[in-house]
N, C-alpha and C positions, 0 to 999 in steps of 0.2 A: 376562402377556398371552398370549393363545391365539395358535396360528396359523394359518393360513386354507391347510389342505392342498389344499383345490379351485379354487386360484387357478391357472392355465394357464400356464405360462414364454410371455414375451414372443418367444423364437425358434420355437415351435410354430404361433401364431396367425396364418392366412394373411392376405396382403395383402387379400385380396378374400372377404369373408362368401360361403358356399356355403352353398345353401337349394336340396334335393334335392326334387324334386315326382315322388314316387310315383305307382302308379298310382291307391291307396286316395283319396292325394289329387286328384287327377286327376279321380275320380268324383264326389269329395267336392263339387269347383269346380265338374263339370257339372250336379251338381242343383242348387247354390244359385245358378246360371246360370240353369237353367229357373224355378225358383220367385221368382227375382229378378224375372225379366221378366214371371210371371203380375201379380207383385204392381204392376209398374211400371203395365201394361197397364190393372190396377184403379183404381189411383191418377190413371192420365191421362184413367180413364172419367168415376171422381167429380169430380174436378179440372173438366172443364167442363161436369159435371152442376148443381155447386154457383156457377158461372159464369151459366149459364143461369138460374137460380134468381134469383139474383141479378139478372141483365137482366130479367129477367119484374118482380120486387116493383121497380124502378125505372121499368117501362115501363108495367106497369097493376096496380100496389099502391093508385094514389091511387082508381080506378074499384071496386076489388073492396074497401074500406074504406069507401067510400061506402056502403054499402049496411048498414054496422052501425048500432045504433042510438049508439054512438060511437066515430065515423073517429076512427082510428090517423092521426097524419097524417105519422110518421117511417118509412111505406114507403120511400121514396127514399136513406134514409140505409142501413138495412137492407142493400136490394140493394147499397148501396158495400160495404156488411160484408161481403157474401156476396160480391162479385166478389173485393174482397181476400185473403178466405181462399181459395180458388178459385185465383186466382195465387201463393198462401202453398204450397198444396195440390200444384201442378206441380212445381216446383224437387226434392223430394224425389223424386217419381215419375221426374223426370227423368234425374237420378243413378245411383238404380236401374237405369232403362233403359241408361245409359251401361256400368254396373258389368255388366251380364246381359251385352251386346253385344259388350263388348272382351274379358272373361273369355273368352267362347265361342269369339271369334277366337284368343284367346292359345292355348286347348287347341286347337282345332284345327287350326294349323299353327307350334304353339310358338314363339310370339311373346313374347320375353321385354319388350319394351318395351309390348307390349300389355297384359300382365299386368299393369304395374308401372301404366300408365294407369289400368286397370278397379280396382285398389286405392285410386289416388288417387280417383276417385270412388265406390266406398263408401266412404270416410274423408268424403268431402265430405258422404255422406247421414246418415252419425250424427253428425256436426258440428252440421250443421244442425238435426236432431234435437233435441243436446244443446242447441244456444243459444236456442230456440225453445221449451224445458221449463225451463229456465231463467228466461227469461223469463216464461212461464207461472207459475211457482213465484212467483217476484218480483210480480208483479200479484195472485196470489192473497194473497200474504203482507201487499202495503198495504190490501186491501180488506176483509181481518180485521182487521188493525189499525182501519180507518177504520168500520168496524161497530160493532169493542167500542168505541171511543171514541163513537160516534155512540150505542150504546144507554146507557152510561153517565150523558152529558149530556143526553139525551134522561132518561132518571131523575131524573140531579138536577132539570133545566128544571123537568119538570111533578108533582114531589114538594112 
């Protein structure tokens, strides 16, 4: 058996993890500070751009469908989609905003509980990220399924 020379003796290792924030890093946290918050700011624009969109195809979808020579007549449902994602849409931007806001505070007046805040909410926004691609993956993944099966029997049916 080998032995693990990089392993630390247990009387070196301090009570308390020590995490030194430079100044390289320091710089590092105020631009993805600033470009945190550009991105939040875009996000809270679309967010109830795609809101709007939504109230409009529920408020006059049935009047502007009328006018094809065949009404759609699942506008109403639509704009639910679209409000949904719209409110799907904010939560992320929100995070961000939080993550840009406490960071900035933390550097500049070294607020160690602000930092550790502004981390907890990016952790929150690629959380959410993740389970929301996730799920994405997962719905795309039954709806291949439910296709190849459907062109399958759909062959045999009409063979």
């Amino acid at each position: 058996m080998e032995e693990n020379n990089n392993v630390v003796p247990a009387a070196n290792v301090p009570s308390e993890p020590s995490l030194v924030i430079n100044n390289e890093i320091r710089f590092f946290l105020s631009e993805i500070s600033k470009w945190s918050k550009f991105l939040a700011v875009v996000g809270f624009i679309m967010a109830a751009l795609i809101i709007l969109i939504g109230i409009a195809f529920m408020l006059f979808g049935s009047t502007i469908t009328a006018e094809l020579p065949t009404p759609f007549v699942f506008t109403g449902m639509i704009g639910v989609i679209y409000v949904a994602m719209g409110l799907l849409y904010y939560f992320p931007a929100k995070y961000l905003y939080d993550f840009s806001t406490y960071a900035r505070q933390a550097l500049s007046i070294q607020n160690q509980e602000a930092l550790v805040y502004a981390f907890a909410k990016l952790k929150s926004f690629y959380k959410f990220w993740g389970i929301l691609m996730i799920v994405v993956l997962a719905t795309y993944g039954v709806a291949i399924v439910f296709g190849v099966l459907g062109a399958v029997l759909g062959a045999m049916w009409f063979s």
